[in-house]
C-alpha positions in Angstrom: 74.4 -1.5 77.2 73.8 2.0 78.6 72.7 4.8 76.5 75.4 7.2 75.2 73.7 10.0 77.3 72.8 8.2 80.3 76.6 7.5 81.1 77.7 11.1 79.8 75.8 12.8 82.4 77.3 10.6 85.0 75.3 7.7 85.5 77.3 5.2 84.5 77.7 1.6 86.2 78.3 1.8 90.6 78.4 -1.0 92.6 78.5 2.1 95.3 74.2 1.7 96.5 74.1 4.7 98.9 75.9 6.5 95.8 72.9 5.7 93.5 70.4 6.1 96.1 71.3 10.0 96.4 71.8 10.1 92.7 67.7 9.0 92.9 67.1 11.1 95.5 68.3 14.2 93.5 66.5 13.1 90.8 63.7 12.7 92.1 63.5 15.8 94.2 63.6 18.2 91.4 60.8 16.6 89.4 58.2 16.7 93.2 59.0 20.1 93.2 57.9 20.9 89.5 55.0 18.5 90.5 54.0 20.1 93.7 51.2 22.3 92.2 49.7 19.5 89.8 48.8 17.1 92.8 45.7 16.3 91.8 46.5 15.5 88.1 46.1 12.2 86.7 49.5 9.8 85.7 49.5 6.9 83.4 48.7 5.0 86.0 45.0 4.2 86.1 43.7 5.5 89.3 46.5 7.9 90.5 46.9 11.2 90.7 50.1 12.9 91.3 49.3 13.2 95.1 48.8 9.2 94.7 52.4 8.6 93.1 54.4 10.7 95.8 52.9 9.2 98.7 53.6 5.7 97.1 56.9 7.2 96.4 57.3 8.7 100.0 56.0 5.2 101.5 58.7 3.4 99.5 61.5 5.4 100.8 60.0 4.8 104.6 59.9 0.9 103.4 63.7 1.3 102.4 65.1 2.8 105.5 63.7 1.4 107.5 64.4 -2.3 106.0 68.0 -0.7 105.3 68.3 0.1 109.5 67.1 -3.4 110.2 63.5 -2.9 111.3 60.4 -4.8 110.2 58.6 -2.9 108.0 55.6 -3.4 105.2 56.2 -3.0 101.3 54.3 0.0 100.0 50.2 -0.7 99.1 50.2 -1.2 95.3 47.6 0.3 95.0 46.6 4.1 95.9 45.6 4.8 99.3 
């Protein structure tokens, strides 16, 4: 079951994929640009910085389209690069 606030701000169940990939794409743009000027700060993650995670983020996008347009294309390095 989906929080109570998840589906009140309108993220409720879509079968609709491009739908929910913009949804994650608006998402996901506001929090790089609050980011933008903290590149260099650590995440979590042990051995990334905030540069690291958006270009894994940005390589996973490039992975998707390109996968989605039906071109060969490599999964993202787990691991920063």
């Amino acid at each position: 079951m989906q929080p109570k606030q998840f589906v009140e701000e309108g993220y409720g169940m879509t079968t609709d994929l491009l739908e929910l990939y913009g949804r994650a794409s608006e998402w996901t743009l506001g929090k790089v640009a609050g980011a933008a000027a903290q590149l260099d700060v650590a995440t979590p993650c042990d051995d990334w910085a905030v540069h690291d995670l958006m270009s894994h983020m940005l390589e996973t996008q490039q992975y998707f389209v390109a996968s989605a347009q039906g071109h060969e294309a490599s999964p993202p390095s787990p691991t920063p690069t």
